[in-house]
C-alpha positions in Angstrom: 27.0 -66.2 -49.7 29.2 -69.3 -48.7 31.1 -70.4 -51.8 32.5 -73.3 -50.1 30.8 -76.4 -50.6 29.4 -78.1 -47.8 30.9 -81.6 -46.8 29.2 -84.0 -44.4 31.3 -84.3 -41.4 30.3 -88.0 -40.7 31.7 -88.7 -44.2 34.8 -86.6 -43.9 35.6 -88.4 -40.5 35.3 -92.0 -41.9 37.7 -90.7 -45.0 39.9 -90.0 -42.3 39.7 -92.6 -40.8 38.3 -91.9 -37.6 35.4 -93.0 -35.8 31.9 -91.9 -35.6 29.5 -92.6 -32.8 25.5 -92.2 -33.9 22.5 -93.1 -31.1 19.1 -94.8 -32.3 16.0 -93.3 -32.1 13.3 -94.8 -31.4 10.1 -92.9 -30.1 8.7 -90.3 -31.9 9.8 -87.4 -29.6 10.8 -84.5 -31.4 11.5 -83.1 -28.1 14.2 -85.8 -26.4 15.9 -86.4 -30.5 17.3 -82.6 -30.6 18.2 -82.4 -27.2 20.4 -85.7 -28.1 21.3 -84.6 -31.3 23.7 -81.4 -29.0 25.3 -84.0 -26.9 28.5 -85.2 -28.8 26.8 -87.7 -31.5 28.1 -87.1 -34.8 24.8 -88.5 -35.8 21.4 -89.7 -34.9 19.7 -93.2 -36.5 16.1 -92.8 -36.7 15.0 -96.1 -36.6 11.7 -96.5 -38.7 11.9 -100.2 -39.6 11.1 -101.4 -35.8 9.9 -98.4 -34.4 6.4 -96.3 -34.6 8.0 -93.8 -36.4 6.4 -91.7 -39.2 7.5 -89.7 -42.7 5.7 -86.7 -40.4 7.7 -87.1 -37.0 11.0 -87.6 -39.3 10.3 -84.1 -41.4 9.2 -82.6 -37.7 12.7 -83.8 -36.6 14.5 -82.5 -39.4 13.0 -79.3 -38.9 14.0 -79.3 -35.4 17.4 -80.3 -35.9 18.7 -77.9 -38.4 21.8 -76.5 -37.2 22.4 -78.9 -34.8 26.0 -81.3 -34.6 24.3 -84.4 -35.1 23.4 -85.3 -39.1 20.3 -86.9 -39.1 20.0 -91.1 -40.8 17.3 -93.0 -41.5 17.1 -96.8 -41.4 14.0 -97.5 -43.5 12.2 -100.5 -43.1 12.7 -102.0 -46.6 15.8 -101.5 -49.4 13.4 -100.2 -52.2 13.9 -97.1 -54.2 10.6 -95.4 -53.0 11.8 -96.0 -49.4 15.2 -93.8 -50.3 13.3 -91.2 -51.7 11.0 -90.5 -49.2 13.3 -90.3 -46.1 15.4 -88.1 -48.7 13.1 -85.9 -49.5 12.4 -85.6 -45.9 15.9 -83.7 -45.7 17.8 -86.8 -44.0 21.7 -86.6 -44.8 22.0 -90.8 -44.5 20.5 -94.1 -45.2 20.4 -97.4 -44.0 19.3 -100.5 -45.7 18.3 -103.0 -44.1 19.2 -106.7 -45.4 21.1 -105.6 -48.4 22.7 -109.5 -49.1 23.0 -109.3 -52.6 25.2 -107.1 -54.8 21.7 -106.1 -56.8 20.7 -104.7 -53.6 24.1 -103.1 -53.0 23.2 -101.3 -56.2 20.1 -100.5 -55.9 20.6 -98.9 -52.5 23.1 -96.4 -53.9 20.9 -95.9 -57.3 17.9 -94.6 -54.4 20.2 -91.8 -52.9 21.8 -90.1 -56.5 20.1 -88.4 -59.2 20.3 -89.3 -63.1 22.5 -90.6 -64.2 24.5 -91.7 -61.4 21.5 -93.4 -59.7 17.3 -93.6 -59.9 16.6 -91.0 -57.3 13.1 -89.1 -58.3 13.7 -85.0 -58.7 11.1 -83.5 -55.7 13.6 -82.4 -53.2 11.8 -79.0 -52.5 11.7 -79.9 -49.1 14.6 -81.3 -48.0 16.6 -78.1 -49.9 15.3 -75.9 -46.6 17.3 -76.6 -44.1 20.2 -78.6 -46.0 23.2 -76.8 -45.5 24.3 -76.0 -49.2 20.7 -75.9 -50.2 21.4 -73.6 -53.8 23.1 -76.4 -55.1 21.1 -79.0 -52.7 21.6 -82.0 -56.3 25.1 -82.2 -56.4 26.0 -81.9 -53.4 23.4 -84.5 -52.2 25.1 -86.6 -54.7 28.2 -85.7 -52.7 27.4 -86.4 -49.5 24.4 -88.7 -48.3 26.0 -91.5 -46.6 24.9 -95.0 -48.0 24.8 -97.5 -45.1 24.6 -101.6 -46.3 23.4 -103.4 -43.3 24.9 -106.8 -43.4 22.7 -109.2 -41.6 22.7 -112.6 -43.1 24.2 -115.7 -43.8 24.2 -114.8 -47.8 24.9 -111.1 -47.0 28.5 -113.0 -46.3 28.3 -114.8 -48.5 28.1 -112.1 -51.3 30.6 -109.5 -49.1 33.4 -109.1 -51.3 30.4 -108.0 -54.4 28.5 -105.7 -51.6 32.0 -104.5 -50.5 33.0 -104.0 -54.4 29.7 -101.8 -55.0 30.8 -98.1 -55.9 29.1 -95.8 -53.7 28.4 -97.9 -50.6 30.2 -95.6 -47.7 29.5 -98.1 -44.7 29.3 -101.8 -44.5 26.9 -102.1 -40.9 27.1 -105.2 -39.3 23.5 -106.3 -37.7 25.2 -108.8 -35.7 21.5 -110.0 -33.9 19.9 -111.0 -37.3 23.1 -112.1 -38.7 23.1 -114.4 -34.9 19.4 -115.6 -36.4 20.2 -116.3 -39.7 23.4 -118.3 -39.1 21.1 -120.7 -36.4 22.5 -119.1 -33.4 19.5 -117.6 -32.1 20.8 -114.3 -31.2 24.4 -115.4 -30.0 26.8 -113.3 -29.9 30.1 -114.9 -28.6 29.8 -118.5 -31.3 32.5 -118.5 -33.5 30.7 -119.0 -36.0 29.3 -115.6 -36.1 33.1 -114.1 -34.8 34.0 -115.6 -38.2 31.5 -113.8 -40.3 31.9 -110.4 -38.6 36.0 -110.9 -39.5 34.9 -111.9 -43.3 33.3 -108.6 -43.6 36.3 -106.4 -41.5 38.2 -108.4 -44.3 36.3 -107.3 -47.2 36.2 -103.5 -45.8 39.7 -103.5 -45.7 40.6 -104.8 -49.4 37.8 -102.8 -50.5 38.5 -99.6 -48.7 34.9 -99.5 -46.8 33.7 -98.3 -43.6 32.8 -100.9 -41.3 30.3 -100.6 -38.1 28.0 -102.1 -35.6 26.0 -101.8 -32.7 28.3 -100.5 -29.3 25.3 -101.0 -26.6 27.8 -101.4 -24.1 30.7 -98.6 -23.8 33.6 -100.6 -22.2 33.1 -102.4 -25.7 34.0 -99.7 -27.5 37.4 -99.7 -27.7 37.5 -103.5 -28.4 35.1 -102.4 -31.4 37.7 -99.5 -32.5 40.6 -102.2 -32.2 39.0 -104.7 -34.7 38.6 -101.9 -37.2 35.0 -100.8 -36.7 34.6 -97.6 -37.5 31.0 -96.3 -37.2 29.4 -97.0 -34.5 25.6 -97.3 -33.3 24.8 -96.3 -29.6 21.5 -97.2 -27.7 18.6 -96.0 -27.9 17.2 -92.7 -26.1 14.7 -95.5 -23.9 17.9 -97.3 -22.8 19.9 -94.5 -22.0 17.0 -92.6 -20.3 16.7 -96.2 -18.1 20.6 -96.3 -17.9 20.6 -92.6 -16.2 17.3 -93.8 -13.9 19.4 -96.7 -12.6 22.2 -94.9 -12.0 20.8 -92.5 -10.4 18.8 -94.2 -7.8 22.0 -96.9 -6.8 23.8 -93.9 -6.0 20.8 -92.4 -3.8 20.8 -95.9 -2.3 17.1 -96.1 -3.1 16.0 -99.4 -1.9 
């Protein structure tokens, strides 16, 4: 029996210091999710808030993935308690919240991924104990090591950093820059300075806090750019782009006209 308790490696990276690159899923393909899940991604973003994706493909895909590199995060599609527990209880190692603006929200996204009495999560965890990789003592060391993820996408999320930023047990501060574009009148911008000046307002706040920051990287000679600023967790494409990626590659090298 291993005696040494497990520690996520997403989290233990970001401690460090170092970067972390996750793609989005966004098709319920059990099949094409573990086969990404072995390329090199520390780990995978299920996207359920603008994707078909079900409770039922997400347990299928936990199941699948067990032993693979790649942790497995959900981005729900609401920051409610109920919406935590079920992706937890689906054996999912991370989550994101979307449109956590306020410091309430902060808190209440860290109290729906810890048991009593550091948080509100529900005790029904059967499931997600097979599979998890320190499963006998699958409480504390969920406590330990699920990865909270505060997306940051609007004008009042800014405005409320430095609270969000402050909240104890928020691990990543995720920058939705095409909302935050929305909400700050830009419609979907992404070169204003306006917006350049929020995104630097929350690398701010991530330093003086002490909190992960990340984004979207769609396009890869971005990346280092990205790493420069002090991004540290960063969110690939999709499988659907990088399956149309490969396609166009493919056929400009075979000169198909």
């Amino acid at each position: 029996m291993n005696t040494i308790p497990w520690e996520s490696p997403v989290k233990k990276k970001l401690s460090a210091g170092l970067p972390v690159f996750g793609a989005m899923i966004a098709t319920n393909s059990v099949e094409s999710t573990t086969q990404i899940a072995n390329l090199g991604f520390d780990f995978l973003w299920i996207e359920m808030e603008h994707s078909p994706i079900t409770l039922e493909t997400l347990r299928n895909t936990v199941l699948a993935a067990r032993g693979l590199p790649a942790l497995l995060f959900a981005r729900v599609p609401v920051n409610e308690l109920w919406m935590a527990k079920r992706v937890l209880d689906a054996g999912v190692s991370g989550v994101i919240f979307p449109f956590t603006s306020t410091p309430e929200l902060a808190r209440q996204a860290v109290a729906g991924c810890r048991y009593p009495p550091h948080g509100r999560r529900g005790s029904g965890a059967d499931l997600a104990r097979f599979g998890w990789p320190d499963a006998d003592r699958y409480i504390d060391s969920a406590d330990e090591n699920v990865t909270v993820i505060a997306m940051v996408e609007e004008a009042r999320a800014v405005e409320n950093i430095d609270e969000i930023a402050a909240t104890p047990g928020v691990d990543v501060l995720f920058i939705g820059t095409s909302d935050l574009s929305f909400s700050l009148g830009l419609r979907g911008e992404q070169d204003h300075p306006k917006l350049r000046e929020a995104v630097d307002k929350v690398l701010d706040a991530g330093r003086r806090h002490k909190k992960c920051v990340g984004r979207t990287a769609y396009e890869p000679h971005k990346v280092k750019g990205y790493l420069d600023q002090g991004f540290r967790l960063l969110a690939a494409p999709t499988e659907i782009d990088f399956i149309k990626a490969g396609v166009k590659q493919y056929f400009e090298v075979a000169g198909k006209p």
